[in-house]
C-alpha positions in Angstrom: 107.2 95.1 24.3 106.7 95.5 27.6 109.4 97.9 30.2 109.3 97.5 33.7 111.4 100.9 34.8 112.3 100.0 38.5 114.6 100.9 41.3 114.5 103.1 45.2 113.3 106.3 45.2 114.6 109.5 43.5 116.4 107.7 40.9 114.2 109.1 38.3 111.6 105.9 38.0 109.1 108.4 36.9 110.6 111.0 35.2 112.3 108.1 32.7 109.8 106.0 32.1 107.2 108.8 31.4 109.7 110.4 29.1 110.2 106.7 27.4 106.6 106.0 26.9 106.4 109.0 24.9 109.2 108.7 23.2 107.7 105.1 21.8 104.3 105.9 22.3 104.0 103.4 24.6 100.7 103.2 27.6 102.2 104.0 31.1 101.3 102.8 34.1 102.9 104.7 37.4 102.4 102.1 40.4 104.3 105.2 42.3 101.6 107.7 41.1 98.7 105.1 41.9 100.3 104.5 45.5 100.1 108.3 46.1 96.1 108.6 44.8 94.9 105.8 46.7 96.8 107.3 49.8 95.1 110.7 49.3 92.1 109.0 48.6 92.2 106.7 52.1 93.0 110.3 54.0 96.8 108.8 54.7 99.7 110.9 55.4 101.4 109.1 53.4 102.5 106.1 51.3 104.0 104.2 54.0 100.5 104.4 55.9 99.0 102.2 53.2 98.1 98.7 54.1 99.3 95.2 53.0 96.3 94.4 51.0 96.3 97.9 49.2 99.9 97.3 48.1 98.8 93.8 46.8 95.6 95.0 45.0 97.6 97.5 43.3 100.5 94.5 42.6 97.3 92.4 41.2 96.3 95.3 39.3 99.1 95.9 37.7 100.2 92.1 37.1 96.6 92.0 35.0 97.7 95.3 33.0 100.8 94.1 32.0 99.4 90.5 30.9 96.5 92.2 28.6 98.4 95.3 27.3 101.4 95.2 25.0 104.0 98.1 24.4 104.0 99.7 27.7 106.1 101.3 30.4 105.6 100.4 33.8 107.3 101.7 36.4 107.7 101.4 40.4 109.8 100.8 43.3 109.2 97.0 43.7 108.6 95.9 39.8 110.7 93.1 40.0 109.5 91.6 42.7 105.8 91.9 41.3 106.3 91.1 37.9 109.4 88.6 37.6 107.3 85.8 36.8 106.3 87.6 33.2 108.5 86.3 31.2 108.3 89.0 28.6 109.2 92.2 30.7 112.5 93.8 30.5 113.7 95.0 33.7 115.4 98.7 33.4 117.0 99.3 37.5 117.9 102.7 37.7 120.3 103.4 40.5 121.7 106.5 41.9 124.3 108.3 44.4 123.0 108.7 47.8 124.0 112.6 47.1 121.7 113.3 44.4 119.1 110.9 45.4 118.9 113.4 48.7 119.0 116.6 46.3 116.3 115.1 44.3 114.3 114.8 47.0 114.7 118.2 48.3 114.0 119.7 45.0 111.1 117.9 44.4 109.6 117.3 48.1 110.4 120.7 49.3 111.1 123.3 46.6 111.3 125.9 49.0 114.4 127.3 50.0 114.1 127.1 54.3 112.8 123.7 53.8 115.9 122.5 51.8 117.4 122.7 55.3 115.7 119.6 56.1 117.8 116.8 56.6 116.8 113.8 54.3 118.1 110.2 55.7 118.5 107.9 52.3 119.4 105.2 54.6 116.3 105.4 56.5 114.3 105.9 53.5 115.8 102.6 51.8 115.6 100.8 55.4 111.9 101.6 55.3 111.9 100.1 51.8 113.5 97.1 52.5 110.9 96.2 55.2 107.9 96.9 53.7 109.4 94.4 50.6 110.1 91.7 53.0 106.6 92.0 54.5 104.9 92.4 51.0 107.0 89.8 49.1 109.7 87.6 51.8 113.2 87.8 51.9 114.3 85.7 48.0 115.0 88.0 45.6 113.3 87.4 42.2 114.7 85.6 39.5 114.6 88.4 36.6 115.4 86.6 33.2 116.5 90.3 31.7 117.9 93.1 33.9 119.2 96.2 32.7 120.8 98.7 34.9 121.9 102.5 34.6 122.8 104.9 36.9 121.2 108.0 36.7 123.4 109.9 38.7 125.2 112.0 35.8 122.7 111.5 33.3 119.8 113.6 32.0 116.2 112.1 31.6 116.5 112.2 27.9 119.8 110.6 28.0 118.8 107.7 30.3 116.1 107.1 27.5 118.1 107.3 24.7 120.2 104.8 26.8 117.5 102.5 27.2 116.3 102.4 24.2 119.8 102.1 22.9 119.9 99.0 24.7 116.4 97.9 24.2 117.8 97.9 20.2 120.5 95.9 21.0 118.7 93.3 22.5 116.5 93.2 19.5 113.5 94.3 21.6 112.5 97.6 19.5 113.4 97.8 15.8 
């Protein structure tokens, strides 16, 4: 089995999908968390400094993981553009209110009370998104045989995986 937990940022991609891998005792693999070593590692101030062919070795990367390892979790922002030609991955998108999104960010970027001041643009952040995906990957949306979505606005981590797997039973995909 093989998850592909994507979806914009502060949804929960990697609270969930580290949560669900240990639940099933799948392998993870964090494309978020390997975005953010390489950028420490290159000196960057930040993920959005990192080049084109960074973000498509770590695509390749991950493309070959998923292809040689079954049962894992894989999660990311851009999963189904870089993996909808596997025709074995199920697709979880976890979505979420602009509102929290911004609160999660807060909480998590700056978990210090003067900095939760800061004004957080979730529009600008997704705009940012949008066109590093078009420069990484063109404007056609992936084809995704098997899409699964949840909100994760109202929801606990524990409860988005209980929801997923939930699903994932339905669909036959776990026993």
């Amino acid at each position: 089995m093989k998850i592909a937990v994507y979806g914009t940022s502060a949804t929960g991609k990697t609270a969930i999908a580290s949560e669900l891998a240990n639940k099933l005792r799948f392998e993870l693999r964090s494309c978020g968390e390997i975005v953010k070593k390489i950028t420490n590692q290159l000196g960057l101030s930040s993920p959005s400094k990192l080049n084109i062919h960074d973000h498509k070795l770590i695509d390749s990367e991950t493309k070959n993981v998923v292809l040689t390892t079954n049962n894992i979790i894989i999660e990311g922002r851009y999963l189904n553009f870089v993996l909808y030609e596997i025709k074995d991955v199920k697709f979880i998108e976890l979505i979420c209110s602009p509102e929290e999104r911004k609160r999660r960010i807060l909480k998590r970027d700056f978990p210090n009370s003067i900095a939760r001041l800061k004004n957080i643009d979730i529009e600008k952040i997704d705009k940012e998104d949008q066109k590093l995906i078009h420069s990484l990957y063109g404007e056609i949306e992936p084809k995704i045989i098997y899409k699964y979505q949840i909100d994760t606005t109202n929801y606990s981590v524990v409860e988005c995986v209980d929801i997923i797997i939930q699903e994932c039973k339905k669909q036959k995909c776990l026993d």
